[in-house]
C-alpha positions in Angstrom: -22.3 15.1 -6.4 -24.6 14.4 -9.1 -24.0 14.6 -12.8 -27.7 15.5 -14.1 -29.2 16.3 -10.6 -31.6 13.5 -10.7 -30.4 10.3 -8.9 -32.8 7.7 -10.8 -31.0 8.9 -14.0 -27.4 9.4 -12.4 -27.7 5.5 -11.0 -28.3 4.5 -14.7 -25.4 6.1 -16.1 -23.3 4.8 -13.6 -25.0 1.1 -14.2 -24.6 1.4 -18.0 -20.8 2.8 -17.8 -20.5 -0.3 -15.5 -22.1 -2.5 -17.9 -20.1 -1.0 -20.9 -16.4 -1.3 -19.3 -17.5 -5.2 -18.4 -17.8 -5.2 -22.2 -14.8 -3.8 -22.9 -12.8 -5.6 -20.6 -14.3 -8.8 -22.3 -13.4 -7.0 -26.2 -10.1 -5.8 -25.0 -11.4 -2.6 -25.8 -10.1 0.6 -24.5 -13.2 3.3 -25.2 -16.4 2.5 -23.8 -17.8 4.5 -26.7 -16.5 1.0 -29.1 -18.3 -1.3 -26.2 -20.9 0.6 -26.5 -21.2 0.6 -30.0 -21.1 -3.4 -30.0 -23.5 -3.4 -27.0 -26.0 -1.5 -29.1 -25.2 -4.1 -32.4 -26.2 -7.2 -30.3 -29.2 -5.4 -28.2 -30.5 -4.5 -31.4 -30.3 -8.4 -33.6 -31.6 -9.7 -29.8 -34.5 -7.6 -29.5 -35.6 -8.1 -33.3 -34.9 -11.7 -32.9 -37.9 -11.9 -29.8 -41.7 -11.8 -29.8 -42.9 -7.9 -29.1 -44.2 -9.4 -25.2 -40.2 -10.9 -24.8 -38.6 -7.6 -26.1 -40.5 -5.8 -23.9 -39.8 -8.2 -20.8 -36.3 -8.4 -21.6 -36.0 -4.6 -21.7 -37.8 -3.8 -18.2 -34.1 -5.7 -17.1 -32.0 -3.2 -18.6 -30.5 0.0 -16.9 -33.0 3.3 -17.9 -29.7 4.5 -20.1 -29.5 1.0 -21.7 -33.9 0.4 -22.4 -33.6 3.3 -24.4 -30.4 2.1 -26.5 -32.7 -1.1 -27.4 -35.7 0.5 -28.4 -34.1 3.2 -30.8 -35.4 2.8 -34.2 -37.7 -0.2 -33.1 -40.2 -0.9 -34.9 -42.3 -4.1 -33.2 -44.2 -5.0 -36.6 -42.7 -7.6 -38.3 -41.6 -9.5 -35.8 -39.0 -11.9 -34.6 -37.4 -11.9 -37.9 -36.8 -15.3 -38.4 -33.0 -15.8 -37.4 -32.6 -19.8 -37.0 -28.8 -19.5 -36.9 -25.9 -18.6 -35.6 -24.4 -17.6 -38.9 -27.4 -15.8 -39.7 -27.1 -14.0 -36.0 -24.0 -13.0 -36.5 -24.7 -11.4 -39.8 -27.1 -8.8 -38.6 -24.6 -8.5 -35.7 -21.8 -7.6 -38.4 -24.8 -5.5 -40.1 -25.6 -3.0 -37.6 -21.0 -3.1 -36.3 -20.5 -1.7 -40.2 -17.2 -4.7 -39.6 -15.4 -2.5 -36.7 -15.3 -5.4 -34.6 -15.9 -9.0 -35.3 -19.5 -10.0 -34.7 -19.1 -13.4 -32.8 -16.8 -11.3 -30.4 -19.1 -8.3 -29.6 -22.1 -11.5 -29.6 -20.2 -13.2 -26.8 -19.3 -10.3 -24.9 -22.6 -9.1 -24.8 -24.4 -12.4 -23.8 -21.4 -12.8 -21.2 -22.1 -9.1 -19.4 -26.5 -10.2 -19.9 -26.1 -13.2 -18.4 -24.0 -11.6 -15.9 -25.9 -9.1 -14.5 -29.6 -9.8 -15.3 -31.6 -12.5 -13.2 -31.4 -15.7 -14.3 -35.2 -16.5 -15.0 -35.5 -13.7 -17.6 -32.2 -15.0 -19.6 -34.1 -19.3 -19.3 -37.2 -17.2 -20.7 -35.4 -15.7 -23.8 -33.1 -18.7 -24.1 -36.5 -20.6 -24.4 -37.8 -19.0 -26.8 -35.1 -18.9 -29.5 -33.9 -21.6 -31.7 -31.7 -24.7 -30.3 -28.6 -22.9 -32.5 -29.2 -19.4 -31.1 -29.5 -21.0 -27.2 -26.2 -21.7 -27.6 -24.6 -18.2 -28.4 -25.1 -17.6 -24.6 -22.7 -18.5 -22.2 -23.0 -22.2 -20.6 
């Protein structure tokens, strides 16, 4: 049985919910709807943190459900805003949680499910790209 009758979109929802509960399970979070909501806080700093071309290559990675989470309310001029630490990571994290959750836990959850679950190559590429400081919010 489907839920919305197409498979291409059912898969995604059932990717994303799988993504979401691996973030949850890493917040000890209950409700998916709180992972999702810290999901959405560290896609966002990410995605303004990269080059338009990165944002874009990082995004063809992500479930369907999840591409269109990171590009809401995107607006590619302007950047990568110029985030050169962690501190300063972490605050547009905390910016966009409105302080519901702590911003270095959501950030390491996040990176931990990424890194999990996309292919390797695309997380070197981003890693790459960013500042020494910011390579290290992800995983080892």
């Amino acid at each position: 049985m489907t839920i919305t009758g197409l498979r291409t979109l059912d898969h995604s929802l059932s990717v994303t919910q799988e993504w979401l509960k691996d973030v949850a399970e890493e917040m000890g979070l209950i409700d998916q709807q709180e992972a999702f909501v810290a999901t959405r806080a560290v896609l966002h700093t990410l995605r303004d943190r990269l080059t338009v071309d990165e944002a874009a290559h990082f995004a063809a990675q992500l479930p369907i459900l999840l591409q269109g989470v990171y590009y809401h309310d995107w607006t590619p001029r302007g950047k990568p805003v110029k985030m050169r630490s962690k501190e300063e990571f972490y605050a547009a994290v905390e910016e966009k949680l409105m302080s519901q959750y702590s911003p270095i836990e959501a950030t390491r959850a996040v990176l931990n499910v990424i890194q999990s679950r996309m292919p390797c190559g695309q997380i070197d590429s981003i890693k790459n790209i960013l500042p020494e400081e910011l390579r290290d919010l992800w995983p080892a």
